[in-house]
C-alpha positions in Angstrom: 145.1 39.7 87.6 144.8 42.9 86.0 141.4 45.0 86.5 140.6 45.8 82.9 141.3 41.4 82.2 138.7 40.8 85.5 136.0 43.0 83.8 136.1 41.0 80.6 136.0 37.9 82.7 133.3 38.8 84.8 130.8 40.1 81.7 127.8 38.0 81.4 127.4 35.4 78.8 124.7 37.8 77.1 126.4 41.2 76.7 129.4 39.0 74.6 127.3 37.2 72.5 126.0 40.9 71.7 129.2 42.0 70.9 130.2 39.1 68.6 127.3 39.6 66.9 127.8 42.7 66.5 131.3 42.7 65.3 130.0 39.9 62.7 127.3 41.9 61.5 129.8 44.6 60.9 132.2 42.8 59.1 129.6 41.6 56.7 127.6 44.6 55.7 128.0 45.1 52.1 130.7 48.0 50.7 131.6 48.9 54.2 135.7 47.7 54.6 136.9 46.2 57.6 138.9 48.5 59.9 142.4 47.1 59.1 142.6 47.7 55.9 141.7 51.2 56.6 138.7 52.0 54.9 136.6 52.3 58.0 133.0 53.8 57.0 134.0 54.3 53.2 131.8 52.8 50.3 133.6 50.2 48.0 133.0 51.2 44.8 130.6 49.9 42.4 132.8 47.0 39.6 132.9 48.0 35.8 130.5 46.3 33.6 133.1 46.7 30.9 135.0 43.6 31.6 131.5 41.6 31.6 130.7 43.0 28.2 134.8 42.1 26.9 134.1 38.9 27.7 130.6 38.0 26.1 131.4 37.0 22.3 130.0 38.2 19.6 126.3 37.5 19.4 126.3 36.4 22.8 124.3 37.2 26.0 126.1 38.8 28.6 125.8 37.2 31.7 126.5 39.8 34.5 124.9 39.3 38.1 122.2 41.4 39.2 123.8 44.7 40.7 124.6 48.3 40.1 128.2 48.0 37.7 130.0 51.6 37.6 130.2 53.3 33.7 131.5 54.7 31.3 131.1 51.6 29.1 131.5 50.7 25.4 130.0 48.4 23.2 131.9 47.8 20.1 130.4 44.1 18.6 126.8 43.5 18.2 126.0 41.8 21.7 122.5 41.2 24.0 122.2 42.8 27.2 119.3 42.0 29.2 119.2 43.8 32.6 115.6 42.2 33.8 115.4 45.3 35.9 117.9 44.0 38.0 121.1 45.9 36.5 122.2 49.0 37.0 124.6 50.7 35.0 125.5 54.4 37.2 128.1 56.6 35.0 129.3 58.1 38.1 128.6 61.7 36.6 131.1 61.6 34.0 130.7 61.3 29.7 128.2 58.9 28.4 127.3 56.2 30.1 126.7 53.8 27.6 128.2 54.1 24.1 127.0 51.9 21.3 129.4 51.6 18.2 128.5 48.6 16.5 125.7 47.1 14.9 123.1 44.6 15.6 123.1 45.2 19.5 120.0 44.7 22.2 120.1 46.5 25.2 117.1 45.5 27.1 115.9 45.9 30.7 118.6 48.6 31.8 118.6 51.1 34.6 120.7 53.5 32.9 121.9 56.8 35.2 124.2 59.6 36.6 126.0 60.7 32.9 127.8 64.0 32.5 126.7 67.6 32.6 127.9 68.8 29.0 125.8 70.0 26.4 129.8 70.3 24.2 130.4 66.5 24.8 126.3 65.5 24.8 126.8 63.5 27.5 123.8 60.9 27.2 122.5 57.6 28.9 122.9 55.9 25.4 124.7 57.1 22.8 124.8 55.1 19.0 127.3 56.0 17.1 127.5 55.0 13.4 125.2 51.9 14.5 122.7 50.4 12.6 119.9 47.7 13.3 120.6 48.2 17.1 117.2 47.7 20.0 116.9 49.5 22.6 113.9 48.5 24.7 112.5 49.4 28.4 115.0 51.0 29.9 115.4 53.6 32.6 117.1 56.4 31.3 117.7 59.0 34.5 119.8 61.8 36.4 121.0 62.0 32.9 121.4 65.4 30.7 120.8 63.5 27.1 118.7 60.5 27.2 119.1 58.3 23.8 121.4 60.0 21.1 121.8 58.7 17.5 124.6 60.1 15.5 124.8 58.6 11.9 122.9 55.8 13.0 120.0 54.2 10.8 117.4 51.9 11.2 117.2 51.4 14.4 114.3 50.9 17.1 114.3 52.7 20.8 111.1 51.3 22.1 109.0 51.5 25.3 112.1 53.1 27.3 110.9 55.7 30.3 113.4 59.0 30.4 114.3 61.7 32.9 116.6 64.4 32.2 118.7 66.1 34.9 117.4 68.6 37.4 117.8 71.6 35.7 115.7 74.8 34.1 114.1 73.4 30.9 116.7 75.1 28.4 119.4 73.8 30.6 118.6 70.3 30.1 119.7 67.9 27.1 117.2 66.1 24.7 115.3 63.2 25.8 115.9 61.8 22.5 118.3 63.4 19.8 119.0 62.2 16.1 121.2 63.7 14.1 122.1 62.5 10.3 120.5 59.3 11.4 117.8 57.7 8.6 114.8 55.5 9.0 114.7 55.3 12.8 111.5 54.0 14.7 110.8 55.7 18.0 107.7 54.1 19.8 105.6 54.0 23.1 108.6 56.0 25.1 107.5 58.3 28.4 109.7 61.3 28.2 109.1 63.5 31.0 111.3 66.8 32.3 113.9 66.7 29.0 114.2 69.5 26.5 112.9 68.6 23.6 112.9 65.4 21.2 115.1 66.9 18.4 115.6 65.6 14.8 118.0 67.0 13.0 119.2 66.5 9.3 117.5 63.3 9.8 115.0 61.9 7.1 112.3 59.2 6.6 111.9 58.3 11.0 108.7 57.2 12.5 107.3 59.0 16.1 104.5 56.9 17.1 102.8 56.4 20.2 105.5 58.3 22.3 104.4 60.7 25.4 106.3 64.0 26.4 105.2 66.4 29.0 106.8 68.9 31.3 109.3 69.6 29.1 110.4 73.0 26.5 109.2 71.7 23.2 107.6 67.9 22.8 109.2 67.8 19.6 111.8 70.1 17.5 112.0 68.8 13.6 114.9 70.8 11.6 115.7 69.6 7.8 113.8 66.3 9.1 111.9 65.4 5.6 109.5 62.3 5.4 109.0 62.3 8.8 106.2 60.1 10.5 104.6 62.0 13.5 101.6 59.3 14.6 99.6 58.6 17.6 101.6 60.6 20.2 100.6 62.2 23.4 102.5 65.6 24.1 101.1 67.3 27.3 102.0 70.4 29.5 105.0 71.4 27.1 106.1 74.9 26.4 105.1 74.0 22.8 104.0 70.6 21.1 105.3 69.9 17.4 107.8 72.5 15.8 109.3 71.8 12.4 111.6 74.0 10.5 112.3 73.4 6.7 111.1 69.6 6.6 109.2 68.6 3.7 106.7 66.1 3.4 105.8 65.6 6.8 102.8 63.5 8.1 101.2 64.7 11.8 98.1 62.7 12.5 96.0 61.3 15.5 98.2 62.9 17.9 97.1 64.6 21.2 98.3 68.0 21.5 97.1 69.9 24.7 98.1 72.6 27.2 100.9 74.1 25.1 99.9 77.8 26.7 103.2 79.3 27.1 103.2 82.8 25.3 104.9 81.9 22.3 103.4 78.1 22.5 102.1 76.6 19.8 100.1 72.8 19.2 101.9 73.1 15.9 104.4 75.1 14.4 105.4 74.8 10.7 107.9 77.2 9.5 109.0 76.8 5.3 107.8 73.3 5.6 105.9 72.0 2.6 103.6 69.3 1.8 102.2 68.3 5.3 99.4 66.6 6.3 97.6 67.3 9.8 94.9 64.8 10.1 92.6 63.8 12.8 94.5 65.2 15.5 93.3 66.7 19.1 94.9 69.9 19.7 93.5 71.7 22.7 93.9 74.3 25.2 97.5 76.1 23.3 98.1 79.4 22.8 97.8 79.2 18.7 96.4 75.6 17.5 98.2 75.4 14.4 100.9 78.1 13.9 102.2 77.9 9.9 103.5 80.3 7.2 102.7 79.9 3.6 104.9 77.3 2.0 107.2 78.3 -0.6 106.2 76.5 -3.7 102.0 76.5 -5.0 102.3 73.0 -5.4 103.4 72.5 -2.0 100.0 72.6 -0.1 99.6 72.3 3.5 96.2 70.4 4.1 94.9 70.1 7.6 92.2 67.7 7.4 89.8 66.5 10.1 91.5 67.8 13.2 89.5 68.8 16.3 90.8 72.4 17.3 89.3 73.5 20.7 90.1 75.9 23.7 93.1 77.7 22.4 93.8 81.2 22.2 94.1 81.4 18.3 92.8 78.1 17.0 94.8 78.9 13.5 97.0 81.1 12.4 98.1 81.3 8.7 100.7 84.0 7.5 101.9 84.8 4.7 100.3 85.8 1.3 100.8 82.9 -0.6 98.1 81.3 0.8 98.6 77.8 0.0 96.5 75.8 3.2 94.0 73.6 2.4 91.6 73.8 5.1 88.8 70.2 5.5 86.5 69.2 7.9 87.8 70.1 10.8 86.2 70.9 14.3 86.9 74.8 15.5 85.3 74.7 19.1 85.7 77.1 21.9 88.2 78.9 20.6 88.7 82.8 21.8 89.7 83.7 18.0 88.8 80.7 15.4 91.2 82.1 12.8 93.8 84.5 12.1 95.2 84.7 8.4 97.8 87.1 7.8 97.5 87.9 4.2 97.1 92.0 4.1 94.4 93.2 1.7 94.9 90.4 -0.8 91.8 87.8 -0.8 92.8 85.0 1.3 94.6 82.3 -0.7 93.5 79.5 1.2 91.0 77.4 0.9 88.0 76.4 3.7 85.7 73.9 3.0 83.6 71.4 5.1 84.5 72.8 8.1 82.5 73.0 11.9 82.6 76.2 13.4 80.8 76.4 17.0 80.1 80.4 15.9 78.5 80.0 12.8 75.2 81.5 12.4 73.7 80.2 10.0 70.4 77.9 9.1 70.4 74.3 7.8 66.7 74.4 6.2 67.1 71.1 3.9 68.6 69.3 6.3 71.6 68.3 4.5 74.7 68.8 7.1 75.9 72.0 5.3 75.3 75.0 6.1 72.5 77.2 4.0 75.4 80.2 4.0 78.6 80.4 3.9 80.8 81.2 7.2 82.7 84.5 7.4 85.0 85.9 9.6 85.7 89.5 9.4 88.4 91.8 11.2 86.8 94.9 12.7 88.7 96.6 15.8 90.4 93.4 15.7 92.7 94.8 12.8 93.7 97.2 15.6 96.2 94.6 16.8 96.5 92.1 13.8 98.4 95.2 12.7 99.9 96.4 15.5 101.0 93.0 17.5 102.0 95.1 20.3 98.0 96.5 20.8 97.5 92.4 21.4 97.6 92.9 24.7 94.4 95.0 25.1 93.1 92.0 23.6 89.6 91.0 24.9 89.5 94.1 27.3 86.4 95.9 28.1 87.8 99.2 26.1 88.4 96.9 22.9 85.2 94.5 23.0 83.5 97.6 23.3 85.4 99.2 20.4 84.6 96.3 18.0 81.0 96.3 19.1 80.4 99.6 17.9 82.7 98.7 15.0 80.1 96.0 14.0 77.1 97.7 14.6 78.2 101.2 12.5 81.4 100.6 10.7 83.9 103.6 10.0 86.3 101.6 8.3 85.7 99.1 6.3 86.5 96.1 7.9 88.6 92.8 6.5 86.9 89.1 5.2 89.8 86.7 6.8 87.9 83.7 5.4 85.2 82.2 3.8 84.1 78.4 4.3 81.6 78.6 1.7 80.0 74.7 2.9 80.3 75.0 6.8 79.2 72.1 8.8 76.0 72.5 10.1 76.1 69.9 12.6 78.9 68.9 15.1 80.4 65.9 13.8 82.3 62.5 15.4 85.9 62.8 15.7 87.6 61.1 13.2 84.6 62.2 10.5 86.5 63.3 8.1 89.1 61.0 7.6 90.2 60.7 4.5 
């Protein structure tokens, strides 16, 4: 008998029941190939959901197994996915891992990941492409450089779904949400976190409400985006909050705007964009509260109304010398400069009414709310670097403080009225006061 064949025969019952199981154990764990077909060690690869969604009909429900399915995928014929949170849909780093090109479709319950790196391609988790009437609803969007992109794609609804872009420097990184040419779009209660920005562009008449954006460039980035609802949202620890560049008719209210302090960050930012309200909204701790120039028609007021303004830098800053700002019952607390307005030495076109101002000085003898005097606020040394933006940042130093002190107390220069709120606030009112 040969010695190797008298070792085997002579192992005890225990140590080859080990080995069996071992060698069934082995031959069962999932994605790991048996030896002979010579895949030792190597993962199998995830299977396509695009066969899956080929065979579910039109209108159907696609029936998939729980799993993770491999991308890219298309969806051309209005169809119902629901993932439960128990599919996963990886794009394997390549394109767009899903594509929507139809109408009428429901993707629901998705953990959407792993899309391509190019800003060229905008490689996205979900892309809709001339699709209308489409849902997409709690998803996990991330690892992904674009979240949700609509191209030419109207009324549709992208609800409740939680995105993360790709690991990369904040200007490196695609939009959480993108719209472009797409009309009448609602985009609710969805917790964007690390993207670029939510950009709309040359997209009219689409409803923000209730989303939340933080650690990311700019919360939200409006060009030529007319009509556009902006309601309820909570945009925290951006670079800046709410930028919007030539959109008309824009409504910004009850929205919470804090910790936009990066040096050019601003709660709001309007830029040639006409007939907007800003109404009852909390902007706090920015570097400028409201940033805005003057817009570019008379009739095309600007009216911020009832907004609590606290802790910033700047709480407004108007420029321009049309004027045009119609400035209500708003709350200007803590600020380190209440107001800047940019108009020269032209009487300030704007108009202040109603308004609480923690600095006022004032007396309130009958007892009626408002203020026995108006409330002024006058450039002194300040003008120093109104004019000379580069002098800003001797700002609040010993030298200057000291400077506008004596400034006050025995004037050389005449100084400069920025505004007048001729019936200030005596008393600190509720939030939410002055709605209108």
């Amino acid at each position: 008998m040969p010695v190797a064949a008298a070792r085997v025969r002579h192992l005890t019952p225990l140590l080859r029941w080990l080995l069996a199981f071992a060698a069934t154990c082995v031959g069962t764990l999932p994605g790991v190939l048996p030896a002979a077909s010579g895949g030792a060690g190597r993962v199998a690869p995830a299977p396509s959901l695009q066969p899956w969604i080929d065979a579910t009909p039109s209108g159907g429900r696609l029936q998939a197994p729980a799993g993770t399915y491999s991308g890219p995928v298309v969806i051309s014929r209005p169809i119902l996915i629901d993932g439960r949170g128990e599919i996963t849909v990886d794009g394997g780093g390549h394109g767009t891992v899903v594509t929507v090109r139809a109408s009428g479709v429901v993707l629901r319950g998705l953990h959407v990941r792993n899309s391509g790196d190019s800003h060229d391609r905008i490689d996205s988790g979900v892309l809709i492409a001339d699709g209308h009437n489409n849902l997409v609803a709690d998803n996990l969007i991330d690892d992904v450089l674009f979240g949700i992109t609509l191209q030419q794609a109207n009324e549709n609804r992208i609800v409740g779904n939680r995105i993360r872009s790709l690991a990369l420097a904040a200007a490196e990184r695609g939009d959480g949400i993108r719209l472009w040419y797409s009309m009448g779009n609602r985009v609710e209660n969805n917790d964007l976190q690390r993207v670029r920005d939510i950009t709309v562009s040359n997209s009219l008449r689409n409803r923000f409400v209730g989303n939340s954006v933080r650690d990311s460039r700019r919360a939200m980035n409006l060009l030529f985006a007319h009509r556009t609802l902006v309601e309820a949202n909570h945009l925290h620890d951006n670079a800046s909050g709410i930028t919007a560049l030539n959109s008309e008719g824009l409504i910004i209210r009850r929205n919470r705007i804090l910790h936009a302090i990066d040096a050019s960050g601003a709660g709001v930012a309007l830029k040639e964009s006409g007939t907007t309200l800003l109404h009852d909204n909390e902007i706090i701790h920015c570097a400028v509260g409201i940033l805005s120039d003057s817009p570019r028609h008379a009739v095309n007021r600007m009216a911020v109304i009832g907004n609590r303004i606290a802790h910033n830098v700047t709480g407004v800053s108007f420029y321009g010398e049309r004027g045009g700002h119609l400035v209500l019952r708003n709350r200007f607390e803590h600020n380190l400069w209440s107001a800047l307005v940019g108009a020269g030495d032209r009487e300030d076109a704007n108009q202040w009414w109603g308004n609480y101002w923690d600095s006022y000085q004032g007396f309130d003898l009958d007892q009626d709310g408002i203020g026995d005097t108006p409330h002024e606020v006058w450039a002194h040394a300040d003008r120093i670097w109104i004019e000379t933006p580069m002098a800003a940042f001797f700002r609040n130093s010993p030298a200057l403080e000291m400077l506008d002190f004596l400034e006050r107390l025995a004037p050389f220069a005449p100084p400069t009225l920025l505004l007048r709120d001729p019936a200030p606030l005596a008393r600190r009112p509720l939030r939410g006061d002055g709605r209108t």
